[in-house]
C-alpha positions as CSV (number, residue, x, y, z in Angstrom):
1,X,-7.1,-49.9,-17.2
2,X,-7.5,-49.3,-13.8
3,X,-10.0,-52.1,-12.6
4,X,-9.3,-54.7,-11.1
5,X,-9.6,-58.4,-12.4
6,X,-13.6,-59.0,-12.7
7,X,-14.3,-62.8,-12.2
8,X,-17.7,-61.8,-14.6
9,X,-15.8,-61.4,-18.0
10,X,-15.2,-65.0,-17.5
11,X,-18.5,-65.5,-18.4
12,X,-18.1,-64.1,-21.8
13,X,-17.5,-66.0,-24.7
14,X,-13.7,-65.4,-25.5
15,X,-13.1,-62.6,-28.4
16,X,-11.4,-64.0,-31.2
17,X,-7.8,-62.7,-31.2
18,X,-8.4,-61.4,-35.0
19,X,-11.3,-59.1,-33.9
20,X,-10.9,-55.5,-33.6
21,X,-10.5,-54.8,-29.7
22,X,-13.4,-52.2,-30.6
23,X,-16.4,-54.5,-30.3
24,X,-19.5,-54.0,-32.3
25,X,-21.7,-53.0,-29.2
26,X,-18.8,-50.8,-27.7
27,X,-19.2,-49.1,-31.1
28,X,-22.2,-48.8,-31.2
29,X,-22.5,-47.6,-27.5
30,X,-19.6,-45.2,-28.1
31,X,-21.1,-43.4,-31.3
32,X,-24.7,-43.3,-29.6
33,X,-23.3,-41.4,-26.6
34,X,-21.6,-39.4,-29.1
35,X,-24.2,-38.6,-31.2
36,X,-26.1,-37.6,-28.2
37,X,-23.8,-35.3,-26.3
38,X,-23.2,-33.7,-29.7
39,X,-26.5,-32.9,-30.6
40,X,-27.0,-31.0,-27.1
41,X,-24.0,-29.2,-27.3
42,X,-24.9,-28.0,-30.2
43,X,-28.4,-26.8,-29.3
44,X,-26.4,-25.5,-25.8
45,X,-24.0,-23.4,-28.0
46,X,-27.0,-22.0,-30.4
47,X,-28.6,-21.0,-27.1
48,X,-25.7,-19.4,-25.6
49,X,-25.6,-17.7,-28.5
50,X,-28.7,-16.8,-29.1
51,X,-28.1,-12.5,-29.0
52,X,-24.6,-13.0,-30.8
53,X,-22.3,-12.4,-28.1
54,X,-21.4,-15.5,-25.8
55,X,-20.1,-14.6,-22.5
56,X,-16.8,-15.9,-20.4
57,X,-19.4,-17.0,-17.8
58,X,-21.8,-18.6,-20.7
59,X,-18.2,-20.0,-21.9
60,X,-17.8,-21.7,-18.1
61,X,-20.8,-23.6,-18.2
62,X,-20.2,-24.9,-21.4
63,X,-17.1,-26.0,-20.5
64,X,-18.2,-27.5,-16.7
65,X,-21.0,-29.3,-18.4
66,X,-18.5,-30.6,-21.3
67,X,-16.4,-31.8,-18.5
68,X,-18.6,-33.4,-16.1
69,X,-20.7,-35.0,-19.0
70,X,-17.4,-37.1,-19.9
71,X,-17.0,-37.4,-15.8
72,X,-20.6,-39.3,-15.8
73,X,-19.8,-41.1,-18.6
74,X,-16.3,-42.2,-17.5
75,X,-18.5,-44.8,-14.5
76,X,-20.3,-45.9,-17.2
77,X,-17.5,-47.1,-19.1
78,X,-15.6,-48.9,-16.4
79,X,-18.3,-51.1,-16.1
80,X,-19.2,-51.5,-20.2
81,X,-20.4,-54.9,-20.7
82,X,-20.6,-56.6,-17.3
83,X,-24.0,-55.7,-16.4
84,X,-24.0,-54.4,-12.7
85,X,-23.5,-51.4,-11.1
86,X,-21.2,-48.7,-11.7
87,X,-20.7,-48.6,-8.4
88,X,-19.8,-52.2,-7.8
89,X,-16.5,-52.8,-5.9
90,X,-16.1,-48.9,-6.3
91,X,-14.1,-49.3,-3.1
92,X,-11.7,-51.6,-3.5
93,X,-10.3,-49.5,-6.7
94,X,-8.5,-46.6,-5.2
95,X,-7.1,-45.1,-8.7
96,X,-10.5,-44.8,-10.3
97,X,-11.5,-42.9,-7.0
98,X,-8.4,-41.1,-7.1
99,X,-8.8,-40.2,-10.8
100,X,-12.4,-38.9,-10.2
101,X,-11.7,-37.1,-7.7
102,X,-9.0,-35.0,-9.5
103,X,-10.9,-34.7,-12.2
104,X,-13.8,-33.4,-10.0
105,X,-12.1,-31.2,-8.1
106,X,-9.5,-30.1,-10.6
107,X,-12.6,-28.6,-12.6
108,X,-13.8,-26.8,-9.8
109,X,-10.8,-25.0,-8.9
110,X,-9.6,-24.7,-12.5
111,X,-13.2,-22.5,-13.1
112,X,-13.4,-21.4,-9.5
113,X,-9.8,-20.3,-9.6
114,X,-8.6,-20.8,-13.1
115,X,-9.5,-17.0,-14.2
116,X,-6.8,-15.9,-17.0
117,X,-5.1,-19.6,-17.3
118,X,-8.1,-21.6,-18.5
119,X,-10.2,-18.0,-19.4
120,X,-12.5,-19.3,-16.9
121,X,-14.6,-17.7,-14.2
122,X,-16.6,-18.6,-11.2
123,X,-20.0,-20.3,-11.4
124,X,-22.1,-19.5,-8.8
125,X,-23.2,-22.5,-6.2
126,X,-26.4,-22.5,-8.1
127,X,-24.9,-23.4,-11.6
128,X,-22.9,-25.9,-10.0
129,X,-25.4,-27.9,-8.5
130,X,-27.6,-27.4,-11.6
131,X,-24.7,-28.8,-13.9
132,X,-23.4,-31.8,-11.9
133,X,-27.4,-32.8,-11.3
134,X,-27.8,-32.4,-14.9
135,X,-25.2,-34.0,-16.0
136,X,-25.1,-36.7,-14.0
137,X,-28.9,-38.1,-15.6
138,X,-25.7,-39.7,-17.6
139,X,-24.8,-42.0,-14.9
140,X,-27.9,-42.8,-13.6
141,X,-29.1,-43.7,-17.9
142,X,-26.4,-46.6,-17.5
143,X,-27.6,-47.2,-14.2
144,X,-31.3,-48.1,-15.3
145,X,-30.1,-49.8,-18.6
146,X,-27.3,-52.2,-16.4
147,X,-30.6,-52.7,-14.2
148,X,-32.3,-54.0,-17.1
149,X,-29.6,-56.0,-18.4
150,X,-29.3,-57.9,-15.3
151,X,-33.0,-58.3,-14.1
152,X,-33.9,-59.5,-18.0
153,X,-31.0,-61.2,-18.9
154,X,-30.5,-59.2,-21.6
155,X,-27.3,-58.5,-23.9
């Protein structure tokens, strides 16, 4: 909703007014993501788990990876079915970069600093880096596959 006009979606056939606004390939893309994210949080919980007690630190980084998972994901989605770059005309959208970045940074300081409020607490440098590297193999998926898409010609 924040984008700006893209001259490219004129190049799409037009979607019949009928049709669900959901299309079959945004489902599809939507439940795979899904699927995936939910099958490693679930391994991610059993391992936190794993000697029956699950720390507020353990609890910290599942949430920060929860978060900047969807963070990752949120690029990917403002450029769903237009084949290029995530980072396309990033610059001339100031309230995607201004959503981001309080998104970004409200994690940090509501972990950092959160403490009682969110029943966070700090993550060391470390675990930060490891998490927004990690998570970020999200982005740089939809990255490869846009790549793909536009040097095949592919749909």
């Amino acid at each position: 909703a924040t984008e700006p006009p893209n001259p490219k979606v004129m190049e799409n056939t037009p979607r019949n007014s009928q049709d669900f606004i959901i299309s079959k390939p945004m489902m599809v893309s939507i439940f795979s993501v899904a699927a995936v994210f939910l099958v490693f949080f679930v391994a991610f919980l059993l391992y936190i788990q794993k000697d029956r007690v699950v720390t507020p630190y353990e609890l910290s980084l599942f949430f920060t990876t929860f978060v900047m998972l969807q963070f990752w994901n949120m690029f990917n989605a403002k450029c769903f079915g237009l084949k290029e770059s995530a980072f396309s005309n990033i610059s001339k959208n100031g309230s995607f970069i201004a959503i981001a970045a309080f998104i970004f940074l409200g994690q940090i300081l509501m972990v950092q600093f959160g403490g009682a409020v969110f029943r966070t607490v700090p993550l060391s440098l470390r675990d930060w880096l490891v998490i927004i590297g990690g998570t970020s193999i999200v982005l740089w998926i939809g990255e490869i596959w846009r790549m793909i898409q536009m040097r095949f010609k592919v749909s």
